[in-house]
N, C-alpha and C positions, 0 to 999 in steps of 0.2 A: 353671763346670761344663759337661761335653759335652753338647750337645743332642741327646738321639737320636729315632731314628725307626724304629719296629718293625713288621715286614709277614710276616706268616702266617696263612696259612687256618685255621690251629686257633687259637680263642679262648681256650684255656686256656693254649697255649705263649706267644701274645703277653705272657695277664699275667702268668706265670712269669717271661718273660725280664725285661719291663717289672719286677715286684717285686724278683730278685735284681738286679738293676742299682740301681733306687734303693737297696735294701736296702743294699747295697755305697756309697753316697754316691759314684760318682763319672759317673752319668748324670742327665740332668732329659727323659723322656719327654714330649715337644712331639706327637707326629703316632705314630697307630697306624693299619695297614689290614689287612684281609682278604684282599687280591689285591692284583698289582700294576697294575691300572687302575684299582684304590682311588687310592693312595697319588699316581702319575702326577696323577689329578685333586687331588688335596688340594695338592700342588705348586701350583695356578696362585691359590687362594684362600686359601692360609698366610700371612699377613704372616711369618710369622720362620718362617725352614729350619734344617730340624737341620744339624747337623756331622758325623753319622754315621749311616748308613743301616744297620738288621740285615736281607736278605732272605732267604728260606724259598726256595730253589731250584723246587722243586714246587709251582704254586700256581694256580687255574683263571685262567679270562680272559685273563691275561699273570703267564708265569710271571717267576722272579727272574731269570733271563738276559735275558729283553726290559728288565726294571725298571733291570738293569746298564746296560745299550747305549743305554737313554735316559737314564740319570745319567749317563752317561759322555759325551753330548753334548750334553746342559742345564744340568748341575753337574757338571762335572770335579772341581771343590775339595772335593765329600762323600765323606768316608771310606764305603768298602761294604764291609759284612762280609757273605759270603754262608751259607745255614746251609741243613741239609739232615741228612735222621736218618741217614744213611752214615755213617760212617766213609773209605769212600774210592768218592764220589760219582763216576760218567766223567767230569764236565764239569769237577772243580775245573781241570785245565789250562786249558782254555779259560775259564775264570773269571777265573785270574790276571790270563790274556793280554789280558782285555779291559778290564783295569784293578781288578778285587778287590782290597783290599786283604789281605781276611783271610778265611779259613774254619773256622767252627764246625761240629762234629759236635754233634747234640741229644745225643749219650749222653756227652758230656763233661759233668765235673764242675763243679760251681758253682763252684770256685775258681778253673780254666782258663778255663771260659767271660770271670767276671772279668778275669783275667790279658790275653788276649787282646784284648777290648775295652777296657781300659787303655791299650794300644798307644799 
């Protein structure tokens, strides 16, 4: 089962995502944070890393673009899926570019969101 790791400033979106993803049986949620100098630090004191990173583009402290650019040169091998309530956020290009594997819109449906992180 994928190990994931969910990061969003709203406490109710993390366990939304976290509940339809187990709900769906095909994630095991290891590591949640608030910000991404949350989750950065939980990196160094995690014995076991997830396989998949969800981040919330918009997020205080360091947002999900900083959280990309330090996965992307601390964990290359974590799938990132970035997420953001847009539909067509400015930055997804630059997200791709800098190694995103995938982008979630929040107002997407439980099945896609699904769909997507299956990948």
């Amino acid at each position: 089962m994928t190990k994931i790791a969910v990061v969003d400033d709203h406490p109710l979106m993390r366990k939304a995502f976290i509940d339809l993803l187990t709900a769906a049986n095909i994630c095991l949620c290891i590591m949640e944070a608030s910000n991404g100098q949350e989750i950065i630090d939980a990196f160094s004191w995690f014995t076991e890393l997830p396989d998949m990173i969800l981040v919330d583009i918009a997020m205080p402290i360091k947002n999900g673009l900083e959280v990309l650019k330090w996965l992307q040169q601390n964990h290359p091998d974590i799938k990132v899926i970035m997420m953001s309530l847009y539909p067509y956020h400015e930055s997804i290009t630059e997200m791709l570019a800098l190694g995103a594997d995938e982008y979630i819109c929040k107002s997407q449906s439980p099945q896609e969101i699904i769909a997507t992180v299956s990948l």
